[in-house]
N, C-alpha and C positions, 0 to 999 in steps of 0.2 A: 504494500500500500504506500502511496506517495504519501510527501506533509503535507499538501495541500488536498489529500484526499483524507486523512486523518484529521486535520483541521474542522472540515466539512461535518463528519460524524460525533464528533468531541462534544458539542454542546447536547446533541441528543440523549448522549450516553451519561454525561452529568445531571442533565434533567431527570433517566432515567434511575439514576442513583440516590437520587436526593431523598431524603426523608421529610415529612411532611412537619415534624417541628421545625426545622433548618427553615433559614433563610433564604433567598433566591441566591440558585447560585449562577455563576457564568465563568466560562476559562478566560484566564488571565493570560491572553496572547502575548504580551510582551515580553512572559518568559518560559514562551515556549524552546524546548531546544534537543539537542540530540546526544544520546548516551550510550555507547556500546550497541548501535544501532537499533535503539529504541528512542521514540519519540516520546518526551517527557511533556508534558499537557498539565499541568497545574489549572486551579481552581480556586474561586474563592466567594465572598457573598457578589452579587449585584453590585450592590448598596456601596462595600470598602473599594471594590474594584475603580466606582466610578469616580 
C-alpha cells in the first residue's frame, strides 16, 4: 500500500476505533512518517489537533 493510499484509509480506521466516551478524534498528519517500512499515522483529539 502507498502513503498516500494509507493516508486515505487512516481517518476511517481511527473513526473506527474510537470509543464513544473519547473525544473526536482525527490523524495528526504532520507527523506522519516512516519506520522500518511501516507507516506510523498518529492520532489525537479534533479539538488539540486544531
Amino acid at each position: 500500500m502507498s502513503q498516500d493510499e494509507a493516508l486515505q484509509i487512516a481517518p476511517a480506521f481511527t473513526e473506527d476505533s474510537q470509543h464513544e466516551a473519547e473525544p473526536v478524534l482525527a490523524v495528526d498528519t504532520a507527523r506522519v512518517r516512516e519506520n522500518n517500512g511501516l507507516l506510523i499515522v498518529p492520532y489525537n483529539s479534533a479539538q488539540y489537533l486544531a
